[in-house]
Structures are given as structure tokens and as C-alpha cells.
C-alpha positions, 0 to 999 in steps of 0.5 A: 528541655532546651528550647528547639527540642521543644519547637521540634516536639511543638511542630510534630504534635500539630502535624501528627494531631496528637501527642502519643503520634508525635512521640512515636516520631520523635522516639520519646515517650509521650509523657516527655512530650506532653511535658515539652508541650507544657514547658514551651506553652509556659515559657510562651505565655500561651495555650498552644493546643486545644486538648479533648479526648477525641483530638489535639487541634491547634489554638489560634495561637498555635496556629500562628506560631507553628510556621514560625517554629517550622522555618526556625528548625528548618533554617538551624537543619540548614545551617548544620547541613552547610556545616557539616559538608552535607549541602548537596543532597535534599532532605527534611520537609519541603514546602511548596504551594501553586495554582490548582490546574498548573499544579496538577498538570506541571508542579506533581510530575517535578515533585513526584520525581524528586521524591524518587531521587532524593529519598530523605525529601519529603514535600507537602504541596499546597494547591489553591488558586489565591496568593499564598502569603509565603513567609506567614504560611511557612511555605519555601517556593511558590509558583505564581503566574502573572504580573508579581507585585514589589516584593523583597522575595527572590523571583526566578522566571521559568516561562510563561503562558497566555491567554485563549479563547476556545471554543469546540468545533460542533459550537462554532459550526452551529453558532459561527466563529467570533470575528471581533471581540464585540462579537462575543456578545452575540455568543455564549460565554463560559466564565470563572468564579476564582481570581480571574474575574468572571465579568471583565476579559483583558484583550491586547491593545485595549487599556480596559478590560471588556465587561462581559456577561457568561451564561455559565459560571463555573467553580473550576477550571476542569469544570470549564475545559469540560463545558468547552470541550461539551459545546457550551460555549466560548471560554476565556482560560490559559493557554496549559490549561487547554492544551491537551484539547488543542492537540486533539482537536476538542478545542479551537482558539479563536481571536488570536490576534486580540489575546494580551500579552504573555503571563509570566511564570515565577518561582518565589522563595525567601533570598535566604532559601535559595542556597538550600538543596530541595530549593535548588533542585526544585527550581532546577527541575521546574526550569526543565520542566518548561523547557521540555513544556515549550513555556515561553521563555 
């Protein structure tokens, strides 16, 4: 068998979990399936999959190779689309990875509406609150919101968002509103256990961050909209995240004028992606997404 039907055998059967599935995708029989496995881990040098008779999982080993299989069959589909004249249209697999709130309430309703126009697309979202290493982890845009570090991959800003403290009216009516920052030691704090640090709070105009002490941690960001919105205290979260209990009134921002700058809203992509139809379209339809969301741009 020649080398990429191979690769492409190597990718079906990682995804689909088994050799008989990856056949059937592929329209082969699964003994040549089993026997492009065996040619390609050969060549290698390695043992690709673990295999029982209950499943076929991934060696550490195959593990590390299969985003590099992806992105060698994803460029070669690539480079014939543009051959062939086919470049507008998306099509294959997509890739994309953001925020678990900001990928809920913004990235989903992008991504589920080019699924209804471009019916040869297919997207896997990968929704975790940690900077996902794009090109290791065979990822084609992700969505990151902050200060991003010196890197070779391309950036496109949509918008941005900022930082608010809320709280919910029956808290504030009970234990009054905070008129400085250092008043919010004298109040109750909802903090966060992910990437932005529970113990330290930025404010505009301090250097430093200011330590603070929550009285409540919480995994989530859901799970701390929910104990403001309950009166449990004061939360330090971003500006998407409580705009819906803004509209309705379950949540008050307080200490505007101390909130820090604007956070930036990115789209990352390898240089080399940028001129691929589902990028662009994706890109496009987060572009309008913002401006139909008001982001600041």
C-alpha cells in the first residue's frame, strides 16, 4: 500500500476505535486495514495501538503521531482542493478549540450554523479552559482571550471583553455595595479554581494584583454565575459570562471604575491555514458573530 492510504487508515482507526469501523469508513475490507496498520507500524518502527478483544486504543506512541497524520492528510486534501479549483466550498474535518463559557455561549451557534451550510464540513470542538498547544494537538483555530505570547501563528482579533465584579441585588441590599477595592475585604468573595487565579484579582491603575481570600471556590464558571446570581457574594468573572444576569437584573456590576483593561479576543491558526476554506469561513462568521455580540473592538 503507498504511504498516505496508510496514514489515512492509521487516523480512521484512532478515530472510530477499531479496525472493523475504520473499514467500513473507509470502504475496504478490514483485513487490508489491519494489514495498512501492520505495514505502517513496520515502517515506523513502533507499536501504534494497543489491541485486546474488547478495544483498540492508541500507544503512547500513536498517540503522539496521530496529529501529525491529521495535518499531513489534511494539507495534501488541501493542496488538491486548490488544484482542482475546489477552494470555496469547506469540506473534511475541522478542528477548533476555546474556552468552556465563551465556547458554549458564542463558538456553538458559529459552528452549528456552518454545519447547516457547508454539508461536506464536519467540526470536533475541543472546549477546555487551558491553552491548547495548536499545532502538537492538530488543532486548526483556536479562540484564546487575553494577552497572547510571541508566537509564529497567525492572529485575528474579533473583539474583546473585560473584567466585572457582580454581585446580585438581595446581596448588596444586605451587606451594601463595595465602594473601594479595599472594601472587599469586608465582603463575601466568589472565587475560581481555573486559569484565572482564585487568590490574586487585577484592577486598573494597580501594578500588582490585589490578594484576596474567597469564602467560596468554585470549579466552573456556570457554577459561580450561579452562587452570584444566589447571593452568595461578590464574583470576579467576564464581562460574556454575566451578560445575560446583567440584562435581567440578577446581577449588579460594582467597582467599574477599577476594573483593568479590555481583554483581547484572538483567533490562532497556523499561517499555512489561513487560505483554507472551513478557516475562513470560520473566521468570517466569528467576525460577525462579534459584531452582532457588540464585543469591543
Amino acid at each position: 500500500m503507498d504511504r498516505l492510504q496508510t496514514l489515512e487508515m492509521f487516523v480512521a482507526v484512532a478515530e472510530r476505535g477499531g479496525f472493523a469501523a475504520a473499514a467500513r469508513e473507509l470502504r475496504v475490507s478490514p483485513p487490508a486495514v489491519t494489514r495498512g496498520i501492520a505495514e505502517l507500524e513496520a515502517r515506523l518502527g513502533v507499536v501504534l495501538f494497543h489491541r485486546s478483544t474488547r478495544a483498540v486504543t492508541l500507544t503512547d506512541e500513536g498517540s503522539g503521531f496521530l496529529n501529525k497524520a491529521r495535518r499531513i492528510i489534511g494539507e495534501l486534501d488541501e493542496a488538491e482542493r486548490q488544484v482542482s479549483g475546489a477552494r470555496s466550498e469547506p469540506r473534511g474535518q475541522f478542528y477548533v478549540t476555546a474556552p468552556v463559557a465563551f465556547g458554549r455561549l458564542h463558538v456553538l451557534p458559529v459552528v452549528t450554523e456552518l454545519l447547516d451550510r457547508h454539508a461536506e464540513l464536519n467540526i470536533q470542538m475541543m472546549l477546555i479552559d487551558r491553552n491548547v498547544r495548536i499545532i502538537e494537538e492538530g488543532i486548526d483555530v483556536a479562540v484564546r482571550i487575553g494577552a497572547l505570547a510571541d508566537s509564529a501563528l497567525k492572529a485575528v482579533r474579533i473583539g474583546a471583553v473585560r473584567q466585572m465584579l457582580v454581585a446580585s441585588p438581595a446581596y448588596l441590599a444586605r451587606r451594601g455595595v463595595p465602594e473601594s477595592v479595599a472594601h472587599l475585604s469586608n465582603h463575601q468573595l466568589i472565587g475560581t479554581t481555573g486559569p484565572r487565579a482564585a487568590t490574586e484579582w487585577r484592577f486598573g491603575g494597580r501594578r500588582d494584583p490585589v490578594a484576596v481570600r474567597p469564602r467560596l471556590l468554585v470549579n466552573t464558571v456556570d457554577a459561580a454565575v450561579d452562587a452570584a446570581e444566589a447571593g452568595g457574594g461578590v464574583a470576579n468573572l467576564l464581562s460574556y459570562q454575566v451578560a445575560d444576569g446583567l440584562r435581567a437584573g440578577r446581577l449588579i456590576e460594582v467597582l467599574r471604575p477599577d476594573v483593568p483593561e479590555p481583554l483581547p479576543i484572538h483567533l490562532l491558526f497556523e499561517s499555512s491555514r489561513a487560505s483554507a476554506p472551513a478557516t475562513r469561513a470560520f473566521v468570517d462568521a466569528m467576525r460577525a458573530r462579534g459584531r452582532d455580540q457588540a464585543w469591543q473592538i
